[in-house]
DRENDO-1510 file (C-alpha; in Angstrom, 1 decimal, always signed):
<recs>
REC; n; res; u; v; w
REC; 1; UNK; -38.6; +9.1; +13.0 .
REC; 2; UNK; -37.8; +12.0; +10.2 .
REC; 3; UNK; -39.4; +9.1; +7.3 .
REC; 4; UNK; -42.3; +8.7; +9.7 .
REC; 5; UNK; -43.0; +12.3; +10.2 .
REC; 6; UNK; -42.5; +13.0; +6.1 .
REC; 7; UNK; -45.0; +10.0; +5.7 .
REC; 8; UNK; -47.4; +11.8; +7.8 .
REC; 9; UNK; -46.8; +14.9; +6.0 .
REC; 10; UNK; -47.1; +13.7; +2.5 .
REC; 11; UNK; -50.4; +12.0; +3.7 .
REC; 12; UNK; -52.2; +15.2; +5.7 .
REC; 13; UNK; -51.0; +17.5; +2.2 .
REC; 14; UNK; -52.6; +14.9; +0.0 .
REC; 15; UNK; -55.7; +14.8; +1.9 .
REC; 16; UNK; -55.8; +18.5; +2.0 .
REC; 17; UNK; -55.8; +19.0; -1.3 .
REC; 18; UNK; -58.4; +16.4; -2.4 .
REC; 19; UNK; -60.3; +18.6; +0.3 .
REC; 20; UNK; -59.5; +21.4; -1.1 .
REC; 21; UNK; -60.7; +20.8; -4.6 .
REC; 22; UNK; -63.7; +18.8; -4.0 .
REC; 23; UNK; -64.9; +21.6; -1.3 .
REC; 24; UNK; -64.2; +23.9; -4.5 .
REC; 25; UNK; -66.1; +22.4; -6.8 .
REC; 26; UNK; -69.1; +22.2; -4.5 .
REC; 27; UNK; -69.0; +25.6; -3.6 .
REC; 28; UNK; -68.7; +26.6; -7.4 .
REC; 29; UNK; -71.7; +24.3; -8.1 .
REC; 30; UNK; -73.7; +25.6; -5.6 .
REC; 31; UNK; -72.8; +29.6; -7.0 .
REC; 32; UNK; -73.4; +28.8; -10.5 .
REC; 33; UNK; -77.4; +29.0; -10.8 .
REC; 34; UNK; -78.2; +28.3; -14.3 .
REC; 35; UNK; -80.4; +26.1; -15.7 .
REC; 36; UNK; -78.1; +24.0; -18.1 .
REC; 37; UNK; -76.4; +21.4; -16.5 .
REC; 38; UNK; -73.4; +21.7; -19.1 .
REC; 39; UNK; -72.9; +25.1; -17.9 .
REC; 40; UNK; -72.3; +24.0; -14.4 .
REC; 41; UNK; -70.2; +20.6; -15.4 .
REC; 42; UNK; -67.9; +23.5; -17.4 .
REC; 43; UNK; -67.8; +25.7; -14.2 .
REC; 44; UNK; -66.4; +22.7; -12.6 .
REC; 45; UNK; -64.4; +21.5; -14.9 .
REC; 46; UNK; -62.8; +25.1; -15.1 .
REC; 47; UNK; -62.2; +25.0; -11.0 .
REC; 48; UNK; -60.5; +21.4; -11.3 .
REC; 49; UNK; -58.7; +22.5; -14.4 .
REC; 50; UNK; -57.2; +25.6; -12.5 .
REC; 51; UNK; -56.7; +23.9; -9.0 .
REC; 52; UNK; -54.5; +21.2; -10.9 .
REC; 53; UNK; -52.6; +24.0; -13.0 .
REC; 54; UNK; -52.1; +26.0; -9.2 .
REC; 55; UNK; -51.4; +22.7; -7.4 .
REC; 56; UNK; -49.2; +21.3; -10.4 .
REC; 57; UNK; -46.9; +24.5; -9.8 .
REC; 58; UNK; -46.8; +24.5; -6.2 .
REC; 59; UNK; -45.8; +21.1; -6.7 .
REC; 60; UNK; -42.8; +22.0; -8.9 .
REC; 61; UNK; -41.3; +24.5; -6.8 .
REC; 62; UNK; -41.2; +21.7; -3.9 .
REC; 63; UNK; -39.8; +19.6; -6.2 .
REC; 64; UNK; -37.1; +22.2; -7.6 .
REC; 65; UNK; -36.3; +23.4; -4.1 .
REC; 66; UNK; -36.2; +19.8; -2.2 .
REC; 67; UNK; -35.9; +17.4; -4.7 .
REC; 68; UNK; -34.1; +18.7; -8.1 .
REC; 69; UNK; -31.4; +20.8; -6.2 .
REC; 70; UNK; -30.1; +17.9; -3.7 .
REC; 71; UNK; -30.3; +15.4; -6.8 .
REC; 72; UNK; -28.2; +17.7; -9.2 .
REC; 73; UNK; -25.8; +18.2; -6.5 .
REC; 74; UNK; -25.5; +14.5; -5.9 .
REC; 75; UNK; -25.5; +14.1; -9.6 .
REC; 76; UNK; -22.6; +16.6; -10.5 .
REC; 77; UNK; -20.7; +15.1; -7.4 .
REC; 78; UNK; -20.8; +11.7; -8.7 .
REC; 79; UNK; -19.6; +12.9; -12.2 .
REC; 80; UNK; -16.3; +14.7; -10.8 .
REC; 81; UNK; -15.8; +11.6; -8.7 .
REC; 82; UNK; -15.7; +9.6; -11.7 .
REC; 83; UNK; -12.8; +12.2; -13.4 .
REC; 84; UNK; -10.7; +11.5; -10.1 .
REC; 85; UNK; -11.9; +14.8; -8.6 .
REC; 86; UNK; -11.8; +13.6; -4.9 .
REC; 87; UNK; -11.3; +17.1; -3.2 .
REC; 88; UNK; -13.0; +19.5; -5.2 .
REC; 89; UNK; -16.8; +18.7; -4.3 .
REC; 90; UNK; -18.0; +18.8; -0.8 .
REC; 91; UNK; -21.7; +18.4; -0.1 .
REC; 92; UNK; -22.6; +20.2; +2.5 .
REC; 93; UNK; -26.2; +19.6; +4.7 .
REC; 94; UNK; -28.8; +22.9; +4.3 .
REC; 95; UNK; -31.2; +21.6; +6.8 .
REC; 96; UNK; -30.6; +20.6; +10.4 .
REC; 97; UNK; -32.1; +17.1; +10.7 .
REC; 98; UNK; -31.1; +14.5; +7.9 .
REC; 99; UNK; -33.4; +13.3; +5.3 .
REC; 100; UNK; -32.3; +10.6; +2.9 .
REC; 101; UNK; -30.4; +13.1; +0.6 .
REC; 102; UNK; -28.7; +13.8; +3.4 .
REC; 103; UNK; -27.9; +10.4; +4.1 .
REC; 104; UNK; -26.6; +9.8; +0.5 .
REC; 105; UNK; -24.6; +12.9; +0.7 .
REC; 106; UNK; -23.2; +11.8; +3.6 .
REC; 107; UNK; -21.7; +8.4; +2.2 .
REC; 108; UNK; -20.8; +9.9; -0.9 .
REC; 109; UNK; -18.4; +12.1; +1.3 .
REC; 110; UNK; -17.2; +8.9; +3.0 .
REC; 111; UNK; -16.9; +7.6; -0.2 .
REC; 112; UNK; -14.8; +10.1; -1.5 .
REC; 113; UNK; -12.6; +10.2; +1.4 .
REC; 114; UNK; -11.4; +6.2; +0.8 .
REC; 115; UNK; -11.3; +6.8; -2.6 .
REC; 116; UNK; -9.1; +9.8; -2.1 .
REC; 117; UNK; -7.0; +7.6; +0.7 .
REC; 118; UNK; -6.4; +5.0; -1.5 .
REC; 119; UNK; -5.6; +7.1; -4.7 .
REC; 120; UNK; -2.6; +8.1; -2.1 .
REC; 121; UNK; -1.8; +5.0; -1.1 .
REC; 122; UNK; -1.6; +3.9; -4.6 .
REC; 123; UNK; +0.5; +6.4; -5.6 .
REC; 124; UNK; +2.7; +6.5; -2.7 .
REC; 125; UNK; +3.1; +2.5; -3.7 .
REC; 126; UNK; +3.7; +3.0; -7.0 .
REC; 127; UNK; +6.7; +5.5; -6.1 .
REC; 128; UNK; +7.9; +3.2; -3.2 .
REC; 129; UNK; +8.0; +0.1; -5.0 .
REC; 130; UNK; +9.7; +2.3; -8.1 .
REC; 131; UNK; +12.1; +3.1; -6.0 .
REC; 132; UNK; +12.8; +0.1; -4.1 .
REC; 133; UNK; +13.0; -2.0; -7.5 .
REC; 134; UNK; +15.4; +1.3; -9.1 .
REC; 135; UNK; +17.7; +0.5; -6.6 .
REC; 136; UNK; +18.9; -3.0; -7.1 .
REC; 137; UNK; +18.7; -3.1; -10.6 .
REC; 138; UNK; +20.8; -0.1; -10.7 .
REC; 139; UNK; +23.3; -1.9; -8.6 .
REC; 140; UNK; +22.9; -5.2; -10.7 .
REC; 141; UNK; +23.4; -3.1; -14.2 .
REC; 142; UNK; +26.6; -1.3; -12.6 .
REC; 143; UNK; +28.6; -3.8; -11.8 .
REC; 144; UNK; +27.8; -6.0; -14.2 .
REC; 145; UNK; +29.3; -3.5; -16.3 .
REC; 146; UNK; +32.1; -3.2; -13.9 .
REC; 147; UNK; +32.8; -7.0; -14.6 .
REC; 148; UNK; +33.4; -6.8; -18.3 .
REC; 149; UNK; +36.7; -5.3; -17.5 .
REC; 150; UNK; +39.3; -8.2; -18.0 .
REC; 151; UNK; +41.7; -6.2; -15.5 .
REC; 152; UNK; +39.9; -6.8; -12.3 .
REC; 153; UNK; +41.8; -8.8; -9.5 .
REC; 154; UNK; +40.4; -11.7; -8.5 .
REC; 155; UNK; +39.7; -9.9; -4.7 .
REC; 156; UNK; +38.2; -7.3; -6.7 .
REC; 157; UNK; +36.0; -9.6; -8.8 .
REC; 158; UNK; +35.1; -12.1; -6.0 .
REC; 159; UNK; +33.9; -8.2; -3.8 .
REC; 160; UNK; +31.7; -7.1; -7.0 .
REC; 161; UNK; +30.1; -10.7; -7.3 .
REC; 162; UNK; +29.1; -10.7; -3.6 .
REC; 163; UNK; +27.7; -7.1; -4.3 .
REC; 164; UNK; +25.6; -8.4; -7.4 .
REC; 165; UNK; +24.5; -11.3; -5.8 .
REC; 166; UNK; +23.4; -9.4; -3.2 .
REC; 167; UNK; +21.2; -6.7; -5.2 .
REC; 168; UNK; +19.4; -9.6; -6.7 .
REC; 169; UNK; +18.9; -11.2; -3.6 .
REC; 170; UNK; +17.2; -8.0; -2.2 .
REC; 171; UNK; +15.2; -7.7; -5.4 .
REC; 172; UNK; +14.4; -11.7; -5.6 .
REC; 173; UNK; +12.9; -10.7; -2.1 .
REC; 174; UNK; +11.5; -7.8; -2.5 .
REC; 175; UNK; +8.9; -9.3; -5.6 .
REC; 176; UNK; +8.6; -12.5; -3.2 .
REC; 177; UNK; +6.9; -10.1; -0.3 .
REC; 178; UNK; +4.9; -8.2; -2.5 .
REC; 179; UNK; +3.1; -11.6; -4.2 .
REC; 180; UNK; +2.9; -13.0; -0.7 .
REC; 181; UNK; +0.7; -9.7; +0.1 .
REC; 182; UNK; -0.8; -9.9; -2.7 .
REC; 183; UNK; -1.9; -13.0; -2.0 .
REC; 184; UNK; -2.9; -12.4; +1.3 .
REC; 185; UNK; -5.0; -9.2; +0.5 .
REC; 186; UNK; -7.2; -10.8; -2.0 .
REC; 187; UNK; -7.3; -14.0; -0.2 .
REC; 188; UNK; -6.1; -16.3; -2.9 .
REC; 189; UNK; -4.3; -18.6; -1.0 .
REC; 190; UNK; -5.8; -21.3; +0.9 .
REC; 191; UNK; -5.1; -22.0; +4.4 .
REC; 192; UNK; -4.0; -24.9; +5.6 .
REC; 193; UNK; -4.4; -25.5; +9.1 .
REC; 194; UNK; -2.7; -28.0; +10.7 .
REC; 195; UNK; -1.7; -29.3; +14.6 .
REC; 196; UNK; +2.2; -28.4; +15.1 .
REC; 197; UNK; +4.8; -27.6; +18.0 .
REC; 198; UNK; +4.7; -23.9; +18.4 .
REC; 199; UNK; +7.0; -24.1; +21.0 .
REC; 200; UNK; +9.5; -25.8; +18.8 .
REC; 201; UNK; +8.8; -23.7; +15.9 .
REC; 202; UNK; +9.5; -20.7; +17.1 .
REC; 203; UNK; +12.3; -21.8; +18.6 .
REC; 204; UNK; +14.0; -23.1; +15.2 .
REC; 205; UNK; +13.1; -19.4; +13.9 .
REC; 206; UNK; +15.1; -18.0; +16.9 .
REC; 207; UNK; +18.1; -20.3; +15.9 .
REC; 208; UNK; +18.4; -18.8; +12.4 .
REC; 209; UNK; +19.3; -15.8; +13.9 .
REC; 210; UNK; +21.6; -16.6; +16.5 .
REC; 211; UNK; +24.8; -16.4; +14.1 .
REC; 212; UNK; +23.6; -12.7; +13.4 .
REC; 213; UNK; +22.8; -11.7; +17.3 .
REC; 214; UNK; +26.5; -13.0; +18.3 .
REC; 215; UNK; +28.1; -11.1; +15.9 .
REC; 216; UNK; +26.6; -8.0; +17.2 .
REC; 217; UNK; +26.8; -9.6; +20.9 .
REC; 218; UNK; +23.5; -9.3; +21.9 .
REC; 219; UNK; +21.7; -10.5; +24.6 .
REC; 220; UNK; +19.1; -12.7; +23.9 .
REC; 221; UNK; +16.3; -13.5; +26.5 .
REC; 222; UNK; +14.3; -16.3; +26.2 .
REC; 223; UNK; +11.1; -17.2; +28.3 .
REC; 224; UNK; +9.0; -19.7; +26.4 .
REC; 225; UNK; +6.5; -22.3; +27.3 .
REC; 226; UNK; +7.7; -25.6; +26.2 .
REC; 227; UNK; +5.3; -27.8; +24.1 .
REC; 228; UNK; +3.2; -25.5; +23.5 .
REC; 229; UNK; +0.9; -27.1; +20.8 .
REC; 230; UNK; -1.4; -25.0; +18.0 .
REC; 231; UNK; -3.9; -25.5; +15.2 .
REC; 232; UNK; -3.1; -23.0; +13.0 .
REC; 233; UNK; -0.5; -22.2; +9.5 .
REC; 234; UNK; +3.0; -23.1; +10.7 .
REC; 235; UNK; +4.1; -21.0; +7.3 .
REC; 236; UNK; +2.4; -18.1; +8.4 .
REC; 237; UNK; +3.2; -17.8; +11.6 .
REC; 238; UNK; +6.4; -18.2; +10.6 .
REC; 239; UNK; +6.6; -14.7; +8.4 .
REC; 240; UNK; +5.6; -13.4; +11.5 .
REC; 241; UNK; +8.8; -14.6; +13.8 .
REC; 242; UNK; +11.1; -14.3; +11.1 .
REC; 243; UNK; +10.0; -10.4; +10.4 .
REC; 244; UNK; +9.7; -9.5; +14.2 .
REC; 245; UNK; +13.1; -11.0; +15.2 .
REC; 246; UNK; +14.7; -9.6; +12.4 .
REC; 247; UNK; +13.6; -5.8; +12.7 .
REC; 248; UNK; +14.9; -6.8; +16.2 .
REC; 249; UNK; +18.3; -8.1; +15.7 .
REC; 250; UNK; +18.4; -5.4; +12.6 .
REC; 251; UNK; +17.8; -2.6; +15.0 .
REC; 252; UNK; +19.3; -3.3; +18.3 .
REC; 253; UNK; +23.0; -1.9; +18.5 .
REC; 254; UNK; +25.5; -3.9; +19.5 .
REC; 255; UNK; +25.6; -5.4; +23.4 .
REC; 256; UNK; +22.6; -4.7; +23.5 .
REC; 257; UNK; +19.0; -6.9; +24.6 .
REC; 258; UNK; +16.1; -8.8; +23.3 .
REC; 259; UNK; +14.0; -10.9; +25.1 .
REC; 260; UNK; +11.4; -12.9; +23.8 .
REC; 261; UNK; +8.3; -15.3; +25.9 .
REC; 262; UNK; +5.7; -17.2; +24.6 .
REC; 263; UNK; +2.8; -18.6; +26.9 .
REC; 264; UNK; -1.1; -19.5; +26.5 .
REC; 265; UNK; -3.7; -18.1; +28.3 .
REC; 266; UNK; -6.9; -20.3; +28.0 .
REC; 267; UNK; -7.3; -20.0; +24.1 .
REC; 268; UNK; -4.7; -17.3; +23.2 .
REC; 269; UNK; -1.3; -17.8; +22.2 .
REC; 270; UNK; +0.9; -14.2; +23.4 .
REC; 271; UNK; +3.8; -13.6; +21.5 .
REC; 272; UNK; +6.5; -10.6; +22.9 .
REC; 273; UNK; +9.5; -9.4; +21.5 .
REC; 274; UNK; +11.7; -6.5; +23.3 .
REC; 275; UNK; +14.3; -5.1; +22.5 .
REC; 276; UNK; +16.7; -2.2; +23.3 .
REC; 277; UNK; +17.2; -1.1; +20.0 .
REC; 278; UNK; +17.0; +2.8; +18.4 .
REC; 279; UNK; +12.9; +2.4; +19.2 .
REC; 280; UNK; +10.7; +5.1; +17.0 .
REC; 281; UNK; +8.8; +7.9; +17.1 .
REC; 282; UNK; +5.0; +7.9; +17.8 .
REC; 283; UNK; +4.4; +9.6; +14.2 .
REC; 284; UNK; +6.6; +6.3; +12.9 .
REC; 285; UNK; +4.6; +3.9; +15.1 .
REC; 286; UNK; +1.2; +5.0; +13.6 .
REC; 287; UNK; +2.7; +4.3; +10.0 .
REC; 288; UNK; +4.3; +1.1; +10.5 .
REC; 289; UNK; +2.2; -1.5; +9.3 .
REC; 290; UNK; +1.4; +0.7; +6.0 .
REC; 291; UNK; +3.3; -0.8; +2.9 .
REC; 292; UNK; +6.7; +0.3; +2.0 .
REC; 293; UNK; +7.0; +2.9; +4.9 .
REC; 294; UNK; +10.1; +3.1; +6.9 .
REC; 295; UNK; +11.0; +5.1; +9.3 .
REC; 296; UNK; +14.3; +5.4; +8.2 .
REC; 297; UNK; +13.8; +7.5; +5.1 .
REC; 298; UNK; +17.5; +7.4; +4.3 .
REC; 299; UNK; +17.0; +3.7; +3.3 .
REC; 300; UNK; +20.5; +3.3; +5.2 .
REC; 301; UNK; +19.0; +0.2; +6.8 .
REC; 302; UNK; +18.3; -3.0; +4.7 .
REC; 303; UNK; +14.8; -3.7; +4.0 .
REC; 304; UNK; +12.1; -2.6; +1.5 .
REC; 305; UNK; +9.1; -1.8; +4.1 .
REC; 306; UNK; +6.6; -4.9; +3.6 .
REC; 307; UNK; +7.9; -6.7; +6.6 .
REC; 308; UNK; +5.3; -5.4; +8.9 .
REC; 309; UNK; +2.8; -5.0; +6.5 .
REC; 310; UNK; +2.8; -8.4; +5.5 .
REC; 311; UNK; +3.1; -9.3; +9.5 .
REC; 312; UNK; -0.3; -7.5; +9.5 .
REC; 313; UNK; -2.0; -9.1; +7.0 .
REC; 314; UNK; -1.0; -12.2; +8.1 .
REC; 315; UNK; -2.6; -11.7; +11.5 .
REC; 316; UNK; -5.4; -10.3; +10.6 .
REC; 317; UNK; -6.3; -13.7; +8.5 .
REC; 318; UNK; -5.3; -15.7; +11.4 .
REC; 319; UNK; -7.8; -13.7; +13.2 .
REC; 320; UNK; -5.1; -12.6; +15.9 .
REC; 321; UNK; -3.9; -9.0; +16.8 .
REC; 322; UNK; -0.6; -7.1; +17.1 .
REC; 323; UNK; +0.6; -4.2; +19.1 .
REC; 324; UNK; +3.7; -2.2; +19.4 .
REC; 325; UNK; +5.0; -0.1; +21.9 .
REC; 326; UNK; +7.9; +2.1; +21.5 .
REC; 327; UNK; +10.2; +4.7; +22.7 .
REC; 328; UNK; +12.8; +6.7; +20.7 .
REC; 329; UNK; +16.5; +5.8; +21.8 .
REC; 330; UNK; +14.8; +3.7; +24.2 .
REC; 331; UNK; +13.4; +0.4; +22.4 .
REC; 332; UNK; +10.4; -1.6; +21.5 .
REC; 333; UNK; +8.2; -4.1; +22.3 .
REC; 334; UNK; +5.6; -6.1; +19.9 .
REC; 335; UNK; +2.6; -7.9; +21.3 .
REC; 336; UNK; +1.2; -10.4; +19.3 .
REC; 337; UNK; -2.3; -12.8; +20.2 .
REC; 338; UNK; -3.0; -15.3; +18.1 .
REC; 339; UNK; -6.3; -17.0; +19.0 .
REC; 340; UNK; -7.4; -20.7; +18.3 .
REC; 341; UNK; -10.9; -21.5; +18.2 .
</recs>
């Protein structure tokens, strides 16, 4: 409606202006009695020479007050975005109703604000990961040094290998996860979908993990539909069990409860996994899901924080959706829908 009303505009000021000057120049030829005809084509020629030197001027203010300032603005913006200035320049709107400056400011502020979230997300990736890789290789380099002592007891020795092997398990890991996202967030992996027992798969996952949920006597729940059959990427789905049941056995104390189901309803597969663990806080559960974050910032717990991310990105290229509802000192509960076409 605003570009309609501006067309109409530009179109009445046009046409008043021809108007203008050819009314002028008849009026002026009209005045001018003299019987030279040059004399009269110089009037007019004066009267057209000064109405395009008025109209000309008129015609730069407009431009310097609605066109030159928005485009300088825009202009100067753009060049402190490109220095990394994402905070320093806000454009703000002068008139009331939008034009298309306005519209450009307008996603040049949007633009500004992802660039600025990702430039924070970078570097809060680029100290997470530095931190997560410090730690392991710190370990490894320590008591590899530790070994070169000849005098170590053979308990002592066999305790510092299990440590080592350790760090560079948690390292080996660690690099695997963050190629598998990498992977998954530029798409350079190819799908292969395939018929499979989801039923049967998930319940193989859940045996993997049974060792770990005796030894910390937990009661485990189980409530799922048998031969339940998908099309879909067993691999996949199976970073998604193996991370959910693991944050669940890692955080449930001991004698306490998880319960997992699986059923269909008409296309959608619904996985849920509850547990009675430590649960979170609701400024945790917003975060979850963002690359290296934990909500235990002591690090006391293992894990490097790419287990849920990577659960996300998964999902989301299976086209299915994931939910979490939690309760601090109470426990949580993931739902996850994964649709089949």
């Amino acid at each position: 409606m605003k570009q309609l009303r501006s067309t109409i505009y530009g179109f009445i000021c046009f046409f008043l202006t021809s108007f203008f000057i050819v009314s002028l120049m008849l009026i002026v030829y009209s005045f001018v009695q003299h019987e030279k005809m040059w004399i009269r084509l110089l009037a007019i020629l004066g009267v057209v020479l000064f109405s395009s030197v008025l109209f000309t001027f008129i015609d730069y203010i407009r431009r310097k007050t609605m066109i030159h300032g928005p485009i300088t603005e825009i202009v100067d913006f753009t060049h402190n975005l490109s220095k990394g200035k994402f905070t320093t320049i806000r454009i703000e709107h002068s008139r009331e109703e939008y034009d298309e400056f306005d519209i450009i400011k307008e996603n040049l502020n949007l633009m500004s604000k992802e660039l600025l979230k990702n430039q924070v997300l970078k570097n809060d990736f680029i100290g997470n990961i530095s931190h997560e890789i410090k730690t392991p290789i710190s370990v490894i380099q320590n008591y590899a040094k530790i070994l070169e002592d000849s005098n170590l007891s053979i308990e002592e020795r066999t305790r510092y290998l299990k440590n080592l092997q350790d760090a560079s398990n948690k390292l080996s890991k660690l690099v695997k996860n963050i190629l598998k996202l990498n992977k998954l967030e530029n798409q350079n992996t190819i799908i292969e979908f395939e018929k499979f027992n989801l039923s049967e798969s998930l319940s193989n996952q859940i045996v993997s993990y049974i060792d770990l949920i005796e030894n910390k006597n937990i009661e485990l729940i189980l409530d799922i539909e048998e031969d339940l059959y998908i099309t879909s990427e067993e691999s996949y789905l199976n970073i998604i069990w193996n991370n959910l049941i693991g944050n669940a056995v890692k955080f449930t104390n001991n004698e306490g409860t998880i319960k997992i189901s699986l059923r269909k309803e008409k296309n959608n597969y619904i996985f849920i996994i509850k547990d009675s663990g430590c649960g979170m806080s609701t400024e945790t559960g917003c975060h979850i899901f963002d690359k290296f974050y934990q909500g235990d910032t002591s690090h006391s717990k293992e894990g490097n924080g790419l287990g849920l991310a990577l659960v996300k990105q998964v999902i989301d290229v299976l086209g299915g959706s994931i939910k979490v509802e939690s309760e601090l000192g109470v426990g949580t509960t993931f739902t996850v829908t994964i649709k089949e076409d």
